[in-house]
C-alpha positions as CSV (number, residue, x, y, z in Angstrom):
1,X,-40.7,51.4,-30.7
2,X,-40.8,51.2,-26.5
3,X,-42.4,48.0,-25.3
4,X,-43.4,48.4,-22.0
5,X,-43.7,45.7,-19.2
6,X,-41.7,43.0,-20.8
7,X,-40.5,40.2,-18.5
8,X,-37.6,39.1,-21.1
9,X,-37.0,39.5,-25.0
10,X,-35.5,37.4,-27.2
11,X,-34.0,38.9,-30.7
12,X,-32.8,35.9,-32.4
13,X,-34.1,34.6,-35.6
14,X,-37.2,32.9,-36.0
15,X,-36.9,29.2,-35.9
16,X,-36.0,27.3,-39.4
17,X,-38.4,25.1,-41.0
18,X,-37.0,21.7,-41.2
19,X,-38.7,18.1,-42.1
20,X,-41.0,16.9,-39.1
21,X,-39.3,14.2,-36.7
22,X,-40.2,10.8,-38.1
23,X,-42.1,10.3,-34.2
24,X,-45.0,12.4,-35.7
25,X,-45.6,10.8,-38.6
26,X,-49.6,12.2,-40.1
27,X,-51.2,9.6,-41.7
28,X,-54.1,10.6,-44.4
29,X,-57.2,11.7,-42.5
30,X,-55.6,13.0,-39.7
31,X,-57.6,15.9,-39.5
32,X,-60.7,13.8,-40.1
33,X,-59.2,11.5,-36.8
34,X,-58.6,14.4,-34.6
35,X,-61.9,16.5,-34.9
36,X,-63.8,12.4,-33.9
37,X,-62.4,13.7,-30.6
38,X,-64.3,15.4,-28.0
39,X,-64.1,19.6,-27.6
40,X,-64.0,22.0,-24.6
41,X,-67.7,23.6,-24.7
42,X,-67.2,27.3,-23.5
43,X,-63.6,27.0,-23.9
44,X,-63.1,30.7,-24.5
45,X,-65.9,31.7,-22.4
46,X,-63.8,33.7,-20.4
47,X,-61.4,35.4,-22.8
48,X,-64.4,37.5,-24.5
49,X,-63.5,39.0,-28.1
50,X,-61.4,41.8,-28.5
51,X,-60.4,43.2,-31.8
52,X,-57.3,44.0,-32.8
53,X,-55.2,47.3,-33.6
54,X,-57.6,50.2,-35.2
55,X,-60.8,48.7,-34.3
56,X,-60.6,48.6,-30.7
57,X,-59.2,51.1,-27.9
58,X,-58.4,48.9,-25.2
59,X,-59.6,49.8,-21.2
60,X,-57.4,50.1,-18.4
61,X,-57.2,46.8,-16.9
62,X,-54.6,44.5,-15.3
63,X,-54.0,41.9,-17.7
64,X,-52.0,38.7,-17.7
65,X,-50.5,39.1,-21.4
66,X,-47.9,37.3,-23.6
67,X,-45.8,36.1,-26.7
68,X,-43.9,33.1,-27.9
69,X,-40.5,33.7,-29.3
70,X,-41.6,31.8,-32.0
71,X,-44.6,32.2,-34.7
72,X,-44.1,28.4,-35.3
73,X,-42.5,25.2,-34.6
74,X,-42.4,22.0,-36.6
75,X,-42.0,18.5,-34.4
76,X,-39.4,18.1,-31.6
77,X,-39.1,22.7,-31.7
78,X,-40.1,24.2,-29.2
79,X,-41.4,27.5,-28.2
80,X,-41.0,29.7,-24.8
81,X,-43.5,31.5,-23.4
82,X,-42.7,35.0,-22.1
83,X,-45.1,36.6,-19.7
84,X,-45.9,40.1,-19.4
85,X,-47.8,41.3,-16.1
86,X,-47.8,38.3,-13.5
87,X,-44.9,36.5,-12.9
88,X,-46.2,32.9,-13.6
89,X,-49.3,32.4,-15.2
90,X,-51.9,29.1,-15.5
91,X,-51.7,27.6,-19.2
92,X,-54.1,25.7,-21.2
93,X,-53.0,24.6,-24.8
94,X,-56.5,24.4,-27.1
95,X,-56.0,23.5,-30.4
96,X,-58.4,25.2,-32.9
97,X,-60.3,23.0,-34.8
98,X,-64.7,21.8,-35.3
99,X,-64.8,18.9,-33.1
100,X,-68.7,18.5,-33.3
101,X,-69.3,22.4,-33.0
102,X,-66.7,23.1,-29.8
103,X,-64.7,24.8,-31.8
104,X,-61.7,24.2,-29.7
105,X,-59.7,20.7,-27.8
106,X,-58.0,20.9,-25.0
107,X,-54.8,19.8,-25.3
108,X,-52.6,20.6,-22.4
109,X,-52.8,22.0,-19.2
110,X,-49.1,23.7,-17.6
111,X,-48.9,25.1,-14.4
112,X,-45.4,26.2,-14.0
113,X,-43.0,25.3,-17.0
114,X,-43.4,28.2,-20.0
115,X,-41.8,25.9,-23.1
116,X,-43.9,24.3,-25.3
117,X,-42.4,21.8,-27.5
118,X,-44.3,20.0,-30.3
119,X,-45.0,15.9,-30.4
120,X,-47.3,13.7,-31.6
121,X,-49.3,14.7,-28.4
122,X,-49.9,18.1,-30.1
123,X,-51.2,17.8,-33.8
124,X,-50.4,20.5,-36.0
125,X,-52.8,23.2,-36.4
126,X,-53.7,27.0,-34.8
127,X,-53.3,26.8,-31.4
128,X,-54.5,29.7,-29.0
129,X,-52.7,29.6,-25.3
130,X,-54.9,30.8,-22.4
131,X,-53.0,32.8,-19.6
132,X,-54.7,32.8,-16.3
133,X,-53.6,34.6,-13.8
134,X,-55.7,35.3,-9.9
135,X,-56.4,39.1,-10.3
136,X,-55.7,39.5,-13.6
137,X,-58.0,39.7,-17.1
138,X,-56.9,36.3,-18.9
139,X,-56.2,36.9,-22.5
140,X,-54.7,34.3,-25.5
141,X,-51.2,34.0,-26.9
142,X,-51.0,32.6,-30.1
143,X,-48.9,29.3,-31.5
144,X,-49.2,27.3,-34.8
145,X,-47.3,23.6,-35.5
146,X,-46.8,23.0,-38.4
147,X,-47.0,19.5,-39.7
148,X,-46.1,17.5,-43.0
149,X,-45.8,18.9,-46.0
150,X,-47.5,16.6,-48.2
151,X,-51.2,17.5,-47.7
152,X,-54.8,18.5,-49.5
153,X,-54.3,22.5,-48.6
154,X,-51.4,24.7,-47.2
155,X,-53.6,26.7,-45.1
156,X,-51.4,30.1,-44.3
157,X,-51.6,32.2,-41.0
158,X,-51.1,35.5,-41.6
159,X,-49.2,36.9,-38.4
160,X,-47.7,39.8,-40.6
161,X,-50.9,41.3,-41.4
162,X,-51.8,41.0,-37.3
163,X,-48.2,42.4,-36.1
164,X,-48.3,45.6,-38.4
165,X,-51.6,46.5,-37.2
166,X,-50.9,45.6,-33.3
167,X,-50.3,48.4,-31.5
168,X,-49.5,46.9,-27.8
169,X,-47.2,49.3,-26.5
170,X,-47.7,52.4,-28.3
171,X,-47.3,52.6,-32.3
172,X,-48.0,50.0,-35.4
173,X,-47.2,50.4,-38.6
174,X,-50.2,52.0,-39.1
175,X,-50.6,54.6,-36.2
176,X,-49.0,56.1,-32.9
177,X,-49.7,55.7,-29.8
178,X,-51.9,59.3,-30.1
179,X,-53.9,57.0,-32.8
180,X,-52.3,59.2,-35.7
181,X,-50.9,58.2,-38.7
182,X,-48.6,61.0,-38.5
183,X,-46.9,58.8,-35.4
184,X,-46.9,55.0,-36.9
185,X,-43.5,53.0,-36.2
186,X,-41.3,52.2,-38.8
187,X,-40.7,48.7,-37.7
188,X,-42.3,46.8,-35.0
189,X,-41.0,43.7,-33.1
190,X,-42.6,40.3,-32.8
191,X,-41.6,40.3,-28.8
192,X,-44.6,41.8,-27.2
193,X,-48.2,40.4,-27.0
194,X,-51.3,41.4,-29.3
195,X,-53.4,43.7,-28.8
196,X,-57.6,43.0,-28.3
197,X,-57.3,39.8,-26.4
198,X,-54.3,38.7,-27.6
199,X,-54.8,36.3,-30.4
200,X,-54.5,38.8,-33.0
201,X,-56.9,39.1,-36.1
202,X,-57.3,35.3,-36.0
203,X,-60.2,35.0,-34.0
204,X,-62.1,37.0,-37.1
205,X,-60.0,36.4,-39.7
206,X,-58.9,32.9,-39.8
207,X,-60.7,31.1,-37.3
208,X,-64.6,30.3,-38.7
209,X,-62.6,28.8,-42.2
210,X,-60.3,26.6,-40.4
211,X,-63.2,25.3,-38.1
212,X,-65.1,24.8,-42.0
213,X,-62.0,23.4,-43.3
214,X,-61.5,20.9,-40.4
215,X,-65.4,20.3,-40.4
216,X,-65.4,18.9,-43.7
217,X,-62.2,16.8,-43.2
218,X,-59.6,17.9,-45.7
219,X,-55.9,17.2,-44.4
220,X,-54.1,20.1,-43.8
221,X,-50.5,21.8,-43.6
222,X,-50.8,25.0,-41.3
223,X,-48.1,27.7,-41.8
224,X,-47.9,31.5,-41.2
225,X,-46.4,33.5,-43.5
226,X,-43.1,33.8,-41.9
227,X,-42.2,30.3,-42.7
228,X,-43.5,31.1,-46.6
229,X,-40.8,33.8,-46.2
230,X,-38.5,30.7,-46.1
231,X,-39.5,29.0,-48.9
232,X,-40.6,26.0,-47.6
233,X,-41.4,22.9,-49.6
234,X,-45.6,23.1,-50.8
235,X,-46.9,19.9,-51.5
236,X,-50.5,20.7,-51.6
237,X,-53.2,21.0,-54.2
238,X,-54.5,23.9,-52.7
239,X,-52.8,27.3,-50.8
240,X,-55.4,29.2,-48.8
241,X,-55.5,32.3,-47.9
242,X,-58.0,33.8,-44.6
243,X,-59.8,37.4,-44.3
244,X,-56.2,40.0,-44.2
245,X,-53.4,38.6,-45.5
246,X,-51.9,42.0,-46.4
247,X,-48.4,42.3,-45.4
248,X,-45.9,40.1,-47.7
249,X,-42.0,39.7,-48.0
250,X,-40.7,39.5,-51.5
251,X,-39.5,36.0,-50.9
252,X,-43.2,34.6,-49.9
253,X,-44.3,36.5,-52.9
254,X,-42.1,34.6,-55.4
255,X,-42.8,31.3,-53.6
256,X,-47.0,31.7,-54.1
257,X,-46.1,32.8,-57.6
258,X,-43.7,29.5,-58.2
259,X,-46.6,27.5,-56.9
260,X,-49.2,29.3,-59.1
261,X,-46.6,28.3,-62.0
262,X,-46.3,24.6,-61.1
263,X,-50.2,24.1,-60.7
264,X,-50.9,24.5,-57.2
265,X,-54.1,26.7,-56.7
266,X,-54.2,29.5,-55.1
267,X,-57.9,30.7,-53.5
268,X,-58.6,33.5,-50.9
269,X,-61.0,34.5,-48.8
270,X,-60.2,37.7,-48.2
271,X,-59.2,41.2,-49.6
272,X,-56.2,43.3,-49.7
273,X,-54.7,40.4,-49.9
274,X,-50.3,41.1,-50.9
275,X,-50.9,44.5,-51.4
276,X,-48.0,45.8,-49.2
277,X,-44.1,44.9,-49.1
278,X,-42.7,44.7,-46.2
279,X,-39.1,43.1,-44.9
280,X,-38.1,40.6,-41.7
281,X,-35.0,41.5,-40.1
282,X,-35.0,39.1,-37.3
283,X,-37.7,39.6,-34.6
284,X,-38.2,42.9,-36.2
285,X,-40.9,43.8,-39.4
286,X,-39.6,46.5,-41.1
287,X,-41.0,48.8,-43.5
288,X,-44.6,49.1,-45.6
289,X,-44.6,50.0,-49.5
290,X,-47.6,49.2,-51.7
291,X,-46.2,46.3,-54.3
292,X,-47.7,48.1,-56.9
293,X,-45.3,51.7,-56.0
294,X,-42.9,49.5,-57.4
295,X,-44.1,48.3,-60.4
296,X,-45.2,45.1,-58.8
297,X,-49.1,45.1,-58.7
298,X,-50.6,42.2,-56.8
299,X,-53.4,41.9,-59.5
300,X,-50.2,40.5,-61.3
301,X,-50.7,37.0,-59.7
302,X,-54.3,37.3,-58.2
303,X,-56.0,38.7,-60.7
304,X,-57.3,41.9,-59.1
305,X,-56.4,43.9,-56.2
306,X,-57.5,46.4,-53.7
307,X,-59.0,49.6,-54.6
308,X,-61.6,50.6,-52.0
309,X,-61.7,50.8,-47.9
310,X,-64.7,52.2,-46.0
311,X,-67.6,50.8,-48.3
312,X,-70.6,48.5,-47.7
313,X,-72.1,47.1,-50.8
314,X,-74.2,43.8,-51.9
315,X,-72.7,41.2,-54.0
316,X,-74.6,40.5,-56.9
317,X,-73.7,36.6,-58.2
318,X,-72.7,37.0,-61.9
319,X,-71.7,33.4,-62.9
320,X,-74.6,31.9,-61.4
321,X,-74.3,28.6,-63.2
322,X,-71.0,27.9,-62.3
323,X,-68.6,26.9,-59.2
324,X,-68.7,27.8,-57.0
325,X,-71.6,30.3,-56.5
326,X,-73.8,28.1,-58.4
327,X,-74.9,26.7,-55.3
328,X,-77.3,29.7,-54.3
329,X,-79.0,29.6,-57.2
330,X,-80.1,32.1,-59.8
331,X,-79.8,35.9,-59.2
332,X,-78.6,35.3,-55.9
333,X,-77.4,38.6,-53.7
334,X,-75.3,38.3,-50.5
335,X,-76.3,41.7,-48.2
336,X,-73.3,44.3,-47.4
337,X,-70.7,41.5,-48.1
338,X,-68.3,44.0,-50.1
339,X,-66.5,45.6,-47.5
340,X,-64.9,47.0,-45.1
341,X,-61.9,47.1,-47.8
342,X,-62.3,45.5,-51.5
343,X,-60.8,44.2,-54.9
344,X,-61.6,45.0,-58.0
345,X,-60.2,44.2,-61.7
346,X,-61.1,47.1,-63.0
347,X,-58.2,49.6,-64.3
348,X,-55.5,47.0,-63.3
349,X,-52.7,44.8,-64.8
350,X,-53.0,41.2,-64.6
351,X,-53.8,38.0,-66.5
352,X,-57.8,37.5,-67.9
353,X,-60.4,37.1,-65.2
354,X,-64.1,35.9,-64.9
355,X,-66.0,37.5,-62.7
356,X,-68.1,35.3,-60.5
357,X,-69.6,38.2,-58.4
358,X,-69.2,42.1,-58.3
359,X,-71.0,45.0,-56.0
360,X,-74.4,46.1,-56.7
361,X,-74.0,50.1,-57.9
362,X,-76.4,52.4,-58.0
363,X,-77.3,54.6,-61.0
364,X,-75.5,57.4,-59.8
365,X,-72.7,55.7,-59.3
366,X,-69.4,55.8,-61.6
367,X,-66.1,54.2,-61.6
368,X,-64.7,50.7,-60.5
369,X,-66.8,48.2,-58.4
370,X,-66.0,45.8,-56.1
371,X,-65.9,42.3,-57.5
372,X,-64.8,38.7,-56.6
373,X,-62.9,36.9,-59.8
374,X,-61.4,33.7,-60.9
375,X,-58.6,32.8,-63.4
376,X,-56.8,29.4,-65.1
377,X,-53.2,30.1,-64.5
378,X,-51.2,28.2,-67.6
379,X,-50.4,25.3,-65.5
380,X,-54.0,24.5,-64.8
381,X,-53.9,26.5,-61.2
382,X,-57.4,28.1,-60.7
383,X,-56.5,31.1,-58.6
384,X,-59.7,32.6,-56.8
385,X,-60.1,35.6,-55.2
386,X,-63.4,36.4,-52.9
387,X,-62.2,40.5,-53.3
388,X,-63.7,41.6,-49.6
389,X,-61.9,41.0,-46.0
390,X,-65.6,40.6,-44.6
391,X,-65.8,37.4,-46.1
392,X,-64.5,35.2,-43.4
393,X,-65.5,37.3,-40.6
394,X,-68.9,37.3,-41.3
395,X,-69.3,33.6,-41.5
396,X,-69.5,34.1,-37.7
397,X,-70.7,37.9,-37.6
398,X,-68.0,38.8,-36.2
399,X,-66.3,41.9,-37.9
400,X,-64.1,44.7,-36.3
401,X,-65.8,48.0,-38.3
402,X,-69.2,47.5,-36.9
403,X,-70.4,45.6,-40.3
404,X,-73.5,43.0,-39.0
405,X,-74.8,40.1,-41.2
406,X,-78.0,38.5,-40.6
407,X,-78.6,34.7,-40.9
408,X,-79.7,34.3,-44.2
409,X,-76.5,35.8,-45.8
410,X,-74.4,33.8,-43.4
411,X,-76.1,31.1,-44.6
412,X,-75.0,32.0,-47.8
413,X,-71.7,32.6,-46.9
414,X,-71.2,29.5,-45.6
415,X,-72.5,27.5,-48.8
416,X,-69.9,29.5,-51.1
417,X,-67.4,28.7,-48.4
418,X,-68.3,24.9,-48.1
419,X,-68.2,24.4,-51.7
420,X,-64.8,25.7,-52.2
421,X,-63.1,24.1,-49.8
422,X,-64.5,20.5,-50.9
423,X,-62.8,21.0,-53.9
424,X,-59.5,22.5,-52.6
425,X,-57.9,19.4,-52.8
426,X,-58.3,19.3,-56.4
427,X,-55.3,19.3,-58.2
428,X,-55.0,22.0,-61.3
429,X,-58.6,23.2,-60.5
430,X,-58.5,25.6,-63.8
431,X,-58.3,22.4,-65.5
432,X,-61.7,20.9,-64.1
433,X,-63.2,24.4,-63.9
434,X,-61.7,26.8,-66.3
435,X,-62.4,30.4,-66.3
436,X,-64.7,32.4,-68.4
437,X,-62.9,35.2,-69.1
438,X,-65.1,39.0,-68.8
439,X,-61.8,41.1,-68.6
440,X,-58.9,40.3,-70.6
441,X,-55.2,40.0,-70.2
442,X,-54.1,43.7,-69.3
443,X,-51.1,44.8,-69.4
């Protein structure tokens, strides 16, 4: 596809994960540590939110824009900034995080130099780059460092699922630049900015859990899921997923499904989660396929998978006694959570699952239902999946499709959130909590 306005590209391959430089060394409770510190109040006060790709048809403005020719780096990498619309550009480093309700830490301020290179000065984490430019709208550009292995979760960025839907320049892998289907690219390349205001989905999708995660104080390994597309080394109790991970590679398939194998759990927060193939060739994403057009259906390892897109429905607790929705009590209904895409078990292959929740239906209504379900994996792994890409997004009420969720079902949101994550670093959850199965093995 044509990029247009591109100071520079860069084509080579994405950076190799290696073992962190023994000069940034994470001790336990790191995370705990670095969220003591003080926070920028109002630090993206003047980068307002913009969604990304379908939601959101951008204005005419003159922006200051740009892209790292990396998706990561590990200690002692480093990352250039290329900048697209100003020749230089002010650049502040925040690190995405709680720290006491900020959200955000400043981390560094650069004023000419466009290489950022990871130290102990820069803990691992999500970070989201500020360009400022005089005359220009300021937007974000975002970086992740990753840090050791050895940690309570893997949390895993999903920049796959943000690049297919980007459609900075003209065409994603969804639509042209005429907003068609008819028009989508084939492939898209990593060197060109985001759309919205330039961070992507994560400001929706993955940002309100990390800021949980961190609040709570559970050491963490951030990665996106181009380094899972090289295998890394997991040694976490827990993998977690955000609101759209959608987009997989066959390799970061077989390494969640390895980990799933040797005990590590597996819980998302999302929906649609692995439900399309798709290839790296470099700097390039090539390529959509549904997993399951090939025999390969992402119920397989998750336990159900996506069936509906465009609905609104409530959530209707079914295992109200147990973890983790047993903390809202008895009967308990979550409004309009199901949505704007969602899972289901129902007429799928897969292993047995409980299910902890499923859509209210109306009498009227016939077919499969949205539902969020849990299973033991054979090696004790508990693999949970929350079946609805609002989840994560509405813990901040803060969806692209126009969804809205008042405060007593963020509330609720929250709690269910909050009380998995303090047991995400629980090795073999299935073993503490095993699964009541409703559907059986299917095959």
């Amino acid at each position: 596809m044509k990029l247009a306005l591109v100071c520079a590209l860069v084509i080579g391959g994405m950076t190799p994960i290696s073992a962190p430089a023994a000069q940034c060394a994470w001790q336990t409770g790191w995370v705990k540590a670095e969220n003591a510190k003080v926070g920028k109040k109002g630090w993206d006060s003047d980068v307002p939110l913009r969604f990304s790709a379908d939601f959101s048809r951008r204005k005419n403005a003159q922006r200051i824009e740009g892209y790292f020719d990396q998706t990561s780096i590990g200690c002692g990498q480093s990352a250039s900034l290329k900048i697209v619309g100003a020749k230089s550009a002010d650049i502040t480093l925040y690190r995405i995080g709680y720290y006491h309700g900020a959200g955000a830490r400043l981390v560094q301020t650069i004023k000419s130099a466009t290489k950022i290179t990871a130290t102990q000065s820069t803990p691992p984490g999500q970070y989201l780059v500020k360009l400022k430019s005089p005359g220009r709208v300021s937007t974000f550009a975002p970086l992740l460092i990753r840090g050791s292995s050895k940690s309570e979760i893997t949390f895993v960025s999903s920049v796959l699922t943000w690049q297919a839907y980007n459609q900075w320049g003209g065409a994603s892998l969804y639509k042209g630049a005429d907003g068609m289907r008819e028009t989508k690219a084939n492939s898209v390349s990593f060197d060109r900015p985001f759309d919205g205001d330039g961070a992507g989905q994560f400001r929706y999708m993955e940002q309100p859990l990390i800021q949980m995660i961190e609040q709570l104080g559970l050491d963490v390994n951030y990665l996106t899921d181009t380094d899972l597309d090289k295998a890394p080394e997991i040694d976490s109790a827990s993998i977690v997923l955000g609101g759209h991970s959608e987009f997989w590679t066959q390799s970061m398939r077989d390494v969640i499904e390895k980990e799933i194998n040797q005990g590590t759990n597996l819980l998302i927060f999302g929906g649609n989660t692995a439900y399309a193939k798709t290839e790296i060739d470099g700097r390039v994403m090539n390529n959509r396929i549904p997993y399951r057009d090939i025999n390969q259906p992402e119920s397989n390892f998750i336990g159900s998978q996506f069936f509906a897109l465009g609905i609104k429905k409530d959530l209707e607790v079914q295992a109200d006694s147990r973890w983790p929705f047993s903390v809202l009590g008895k009967a308990a209904v979550i409004t309009g959570i199901y949505g704007y895409e969602a899972d289901t078990a129902m007429g799928t292959k897969g292993p047995g699952v409980e299910i902890l929740a499923r859509a209210s239906i109306s009498p009227t209504e016939k077919g499969f239902v949205a539902m969020s379900t849990y299973y033991t994996a054979p090696g004790g792994a508990g693999v949970l999946n929350l079946g609805t890409n609002a989840w994560v997004c509405a813990m901040a009420n803060r969806c692209p499709w126009g969804h809205t969720f008042d405060a007593q079902s963020m509330k609720q949101i929250r709690l269910v959130t909050a009380a998995i994550v303090k047991q995400a670093g629980r090795k073999k959850i299935g073993n503490w909590r095993p699964a009541f199965i409703d559907i059986p093995t299917r095959n």
